[in-house]
N, C-alpha and C positions, 0 to 999 in steps of 0.2 A: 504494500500500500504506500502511495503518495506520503513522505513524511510530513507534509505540510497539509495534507485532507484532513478534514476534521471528519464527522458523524453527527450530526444537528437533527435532535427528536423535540418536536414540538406535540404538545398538549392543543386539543381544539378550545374547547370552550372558555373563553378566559382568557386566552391564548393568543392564539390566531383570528377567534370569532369574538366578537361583542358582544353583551347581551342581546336579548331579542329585543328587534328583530335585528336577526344577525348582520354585519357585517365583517369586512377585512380593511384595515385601514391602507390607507396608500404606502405609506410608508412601511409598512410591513412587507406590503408586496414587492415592493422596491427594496429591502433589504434581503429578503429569498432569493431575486432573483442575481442581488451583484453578489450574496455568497456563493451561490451555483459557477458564475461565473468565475470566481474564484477559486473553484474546483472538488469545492465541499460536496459531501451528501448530504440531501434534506430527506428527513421522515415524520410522515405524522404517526404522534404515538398516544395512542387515545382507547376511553373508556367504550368509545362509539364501536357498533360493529360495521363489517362495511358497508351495510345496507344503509346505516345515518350517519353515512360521513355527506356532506352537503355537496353539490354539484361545486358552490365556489371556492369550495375548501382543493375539490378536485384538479380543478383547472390550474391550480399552482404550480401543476407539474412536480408534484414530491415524486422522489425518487421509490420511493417504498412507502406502506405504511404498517404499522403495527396498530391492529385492534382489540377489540373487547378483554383491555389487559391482558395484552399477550397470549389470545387463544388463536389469534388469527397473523400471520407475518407475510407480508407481500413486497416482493422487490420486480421492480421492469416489467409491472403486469401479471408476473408469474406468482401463483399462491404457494412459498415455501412450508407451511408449517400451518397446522389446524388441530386443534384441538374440543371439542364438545363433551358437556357433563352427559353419562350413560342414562339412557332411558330408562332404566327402575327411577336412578335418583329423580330424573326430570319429572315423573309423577308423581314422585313423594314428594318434590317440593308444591304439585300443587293441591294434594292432600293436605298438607300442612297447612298452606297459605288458607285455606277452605276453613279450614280447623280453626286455626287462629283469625277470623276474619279480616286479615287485611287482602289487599286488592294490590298484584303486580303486572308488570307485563314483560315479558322474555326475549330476549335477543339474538339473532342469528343472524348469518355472514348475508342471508339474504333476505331477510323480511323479519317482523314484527309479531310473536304472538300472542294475545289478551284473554285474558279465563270468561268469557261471557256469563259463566253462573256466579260468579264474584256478588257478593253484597253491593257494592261499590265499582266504579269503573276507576281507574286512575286520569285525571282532565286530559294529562299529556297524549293518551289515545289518541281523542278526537282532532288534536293536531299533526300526530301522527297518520293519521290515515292521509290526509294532504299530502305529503311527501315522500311516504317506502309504504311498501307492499303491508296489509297487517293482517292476520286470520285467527279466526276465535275458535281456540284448541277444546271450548266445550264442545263442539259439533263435530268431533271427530270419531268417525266410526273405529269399530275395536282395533283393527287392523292398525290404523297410522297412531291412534293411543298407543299403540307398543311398540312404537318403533321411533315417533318423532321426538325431538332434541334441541336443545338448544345451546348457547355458550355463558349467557350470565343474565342477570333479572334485575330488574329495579322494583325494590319492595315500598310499598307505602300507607304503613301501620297509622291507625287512629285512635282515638280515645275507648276507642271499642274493641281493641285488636287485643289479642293477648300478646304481646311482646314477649313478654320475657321466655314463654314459649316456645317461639319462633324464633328469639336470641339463641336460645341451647340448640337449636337443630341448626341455626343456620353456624352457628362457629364450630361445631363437630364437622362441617360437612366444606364450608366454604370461608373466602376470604370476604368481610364485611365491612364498606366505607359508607359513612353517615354521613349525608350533605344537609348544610344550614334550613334546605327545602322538605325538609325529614324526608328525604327520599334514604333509602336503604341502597347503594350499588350492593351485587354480591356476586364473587367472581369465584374463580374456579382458582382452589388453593395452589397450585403446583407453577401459576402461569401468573406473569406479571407485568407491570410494563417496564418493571427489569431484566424479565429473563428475556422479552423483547431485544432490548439493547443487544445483550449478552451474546442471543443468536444473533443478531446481524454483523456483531463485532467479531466474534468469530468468525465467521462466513466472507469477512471480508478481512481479516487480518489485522485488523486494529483493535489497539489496549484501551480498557478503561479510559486510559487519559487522555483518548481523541475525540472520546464521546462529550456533545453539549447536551445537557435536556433542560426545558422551559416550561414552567407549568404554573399552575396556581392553588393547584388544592390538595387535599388530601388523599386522593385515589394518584396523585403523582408522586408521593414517596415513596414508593419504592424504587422510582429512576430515576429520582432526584438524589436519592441516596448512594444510587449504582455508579450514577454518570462520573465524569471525571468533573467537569467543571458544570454547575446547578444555575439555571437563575431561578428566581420566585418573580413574577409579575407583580407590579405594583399594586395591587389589589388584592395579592392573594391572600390566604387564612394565615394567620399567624403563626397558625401550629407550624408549619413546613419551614418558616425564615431558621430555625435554628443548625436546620436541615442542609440549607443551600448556599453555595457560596459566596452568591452576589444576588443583591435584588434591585429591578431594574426600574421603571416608571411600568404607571401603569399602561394597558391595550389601548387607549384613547389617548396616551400620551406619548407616543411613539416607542413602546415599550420593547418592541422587538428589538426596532434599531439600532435604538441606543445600547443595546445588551453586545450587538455583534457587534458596532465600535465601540465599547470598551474590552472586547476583548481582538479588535484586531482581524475580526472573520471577514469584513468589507471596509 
């Protein structure tokens, strides 16, 4: 490998995207694109699977992307690495969810799927169906119930939900990040957005210390912690600053930018 290429994993949400409704600032785009030119890899490296990564996230031209924390690894178009939780577990988690009444919706590299017997719908559905494929896994005959799959869930417990319930089964079972929005992410233990890195580091020959990752929340520590050199977005949750090595302005404040000149990437 190039001793002067870096490995540049960016985080969406917070990130690269704005709040909704989303955008990409110019500047940001203008900083991807003179790192590239300066011979870097860029990768998005996100909770999203690839089915909600956004068309303008797309168009950036990343070189790869790593999704649903590291269930999913894509370089040049081509899907290196996939990973999905086994069909017993995917329906004991929607036992559980049933049991403990909260209301999720499940993730996959190609579409969206929602429990329709749910007490509750989760809102963010209705805006999902807008934009990726979604299908309601109560309507499934016996056949695709034993066979269908997914890679990670976003849970979203209420005053009604048994939690603490659904707490013991899901950390027996998976890795569990809690967003400010009580949404529950819950990912598959063995796969992260560091082992992310890790595999593409390997795969391409470079150390740790060539790896940037950028992020802002808490479903990015673990490649915040991996990478060689971390930023934290100016925005981002506090937990993660003690985590990373520099923190930058925030996404509205030319926050990419200013991150790659002060380290020299453009």
């Amino acid at each position: 490998m190039n001793n002067n290429r870096k490995l540049l994993f960016f985080d969406i949400d917070g990130t690269l995207l704005t709040a909704y409704p989303w955008s990409i600032p110019e500047s940001t785009r203008k900083a991807l694109e003179a790192a590239r030119k300066n011979g870097h890899l860029l990768f998005v490296n996100s909770g999203r699977t690839y089915a909600m990564i956004s068309p303008m996230v797309k168009e950036l031209g990343f070189d790869g992307y790593v999704c649903g924390c590291g269930s999913q690894i894509y370089m040049n178009n081509e899907l290196l690495f996939s990973s999905s939780n086994p069909n017993p577990l995917c329906r004991e988690v929607i036992e559980t969810l049933r049991q403990c009444r909260i209301s999720a919706f499940f993730e996959r590299p190609d579409k969206i799927l929602y429990d329709g017997s749910s007490k509750t719908l989760p809102k963010a559905i209705q805006n999902l169906k807008a934009e990726v494929s979604v299908e309601d896994l109560s309507l499934y005959e016996e056949e695709t119930w034993n066979t269908f799959t997914f890679d990670k869930f976003l849970a979203f417990p209420d005053k009604d939900s048994d939690t603490e319930t659904f707490r013991r089964f899901v950390d027996e079972h998976f890795s569990c990040f809690i967003h400010d929005d009580a949404a529950w992410e819950i990912t598959q233990k063995n796969y992260s957005k560091a082992t992310g890195i890790q595999f593409l580091a390997d795969r391409l020959g470079a150390s740790p210390e060539d790896t940037f990752a950028f992020g802002d929340s808490t479903n990015d520590l673990p490649m915040l912690e991996y990478a060689g050199i971390s930023i934290a977005m100016g925005q981002s949750d506090p937990m993660i600053l003690p985590h990373c090595t520099y923190q930058t302005t925030s996404i509205d404040e030319d926050g990419i930018a200013n991150a790659m000149k002060h380290f020299h990437l453009i």
